[in-house]
C-alpha angles and dihedrals in degrees: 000000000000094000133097119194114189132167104234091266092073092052095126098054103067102128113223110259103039137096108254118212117182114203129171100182097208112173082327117103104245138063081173082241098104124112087237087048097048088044096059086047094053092049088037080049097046092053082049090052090047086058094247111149129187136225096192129033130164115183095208114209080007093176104192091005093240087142098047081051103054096040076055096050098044093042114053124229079256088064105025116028115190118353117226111225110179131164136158099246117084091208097056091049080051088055093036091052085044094048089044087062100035092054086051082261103115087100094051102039130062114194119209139188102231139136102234117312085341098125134097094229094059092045088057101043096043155138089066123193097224130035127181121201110173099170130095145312100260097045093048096050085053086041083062111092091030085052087052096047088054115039109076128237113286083018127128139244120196104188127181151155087091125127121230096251088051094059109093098061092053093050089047090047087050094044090054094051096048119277135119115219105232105186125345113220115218134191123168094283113006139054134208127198135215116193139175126215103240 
């Protein structure tokens, strides 16, 4: 899609008319380069195409807080506000809260330590109208019921980390909870989901 995600070293090759994101991933999941990664920016990237814009938009076990990034960079601080950026890992909250700065973001993304949606902040700030989880089958089937707790009605959820043949599951956990899957992303090996709280 619109977006160019590129390490410092490749400072000199961002082509005019894309969204840069640098991003040095550091200790921290996530070049931006994955197929799982590329796949939530092109349905973040697609929203974006069908003029769709969010108020409210956390990126949950954001890694390196790309996504978080680019939601802050399509959406402006008018539409968005701040973006929630929250992950288990203390170090990947460090290098989110380093990329955010480092992308001119520091002032748009909070970045959290949180298990999932287990913050107070996000308890405060919610329901939001987009939610990222770009993590792994298992967590985002017992991400389910808490995604759709905190994704408002008429909201979005672009999940990823999940392999083709995983997908189904994932579709049928969301469904249950409350969600309509609006278009699926392949590539060879990995799916991403967009889906509408319904």
């Amino acid at each position: 899609g619109r977006f160019f995600v590129y390490g410092s070293h490749d400072a000199d090759k961002v082509p005019s008319g894309r969204v840069p994101l640098l991003i040095d991933a550091a200790m921290a999941f996530g070049t931006g380069h994955h197929g799982t990664t590329s796949g939530c920016l092109s349905a973040l990237d697609d929203l974006a195409r069908e003029g769709r814009s969010f108020h409210n938009v956390a990126d949950i076990g954001c890694g390196t807080a790309v996504l978080a990034m680019a939601a802050a960079k399509v959406w402006s601080a008018d539409e968005a506000g701040t973006v929630y950026a929250s992950d288990m890992d203390p170090t990947a909250v460090d290098v989110a809260r380093v990329n955010a700065d480092v992308n001119g973001l520091g002032d748009r993304i909070e970045c959290l330590e949180a298990a999932g949606f287990d913050h107070p902040t996000l308890a405060e700030v919610g329901p939001f109208d987009l939610g990222f989880a770009n993590i792994l089958m298992g967590p985002l089937l017992e991400l389910a019921p808490d995604m759709a707790t905190n994704v408002s009605f008429g909201g979005y959820a672009l999940l990823s980390g999940i392999l083709n043949e995983q997908a189904a599951d994932v579709i049928k956990a969301y469904e249950t909870v409350g969600f309509t899957l609006e278009h699926h992303h392949k590539t060879p090996e990995w799916s991403t989901l967009s889906l509408k709280r319904s």
